[in-house]
C-alpha positions, 0 to 999 in steps of 0.5 A, a space after each residue: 358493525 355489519 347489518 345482515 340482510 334476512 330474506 324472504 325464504 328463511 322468514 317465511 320458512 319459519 311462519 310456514 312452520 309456526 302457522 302448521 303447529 298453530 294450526 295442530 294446536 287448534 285441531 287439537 282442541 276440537 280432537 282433529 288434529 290431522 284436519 288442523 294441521 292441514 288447515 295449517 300448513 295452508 295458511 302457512 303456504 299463503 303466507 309464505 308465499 305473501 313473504 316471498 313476494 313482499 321480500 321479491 320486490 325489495 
């Protein structure tokens, strides 16, 4: 059986994405989902970004 090996750039991908929609979700609740969108995608970009590094080095 093969293992697959995942990078950094499909995860973070992916958390980049969840952390927009959470960040939208929380704007939501407050009626500003525009501010919490942006707010969202810049986690996300911080996030990202930790998961390239870490993923950089391996």
């Amino acid at each position: 059986m093969e293992v697959k090996k995942i990078s950094g750039t499909k995860i973070g991908g992916v958390v980049f994405f969840g952390c927009m929609f959470i960040g939208a979700g929380i704007g939501m609740l407050f009626n500003e989902q525009e501010i919490g969108g942006a707010f969202g995608m810049g986690v996300g970009s911080i996030a990202m970004g930790g998961i390239w590094a870490y993923y950089r080095q391996k």
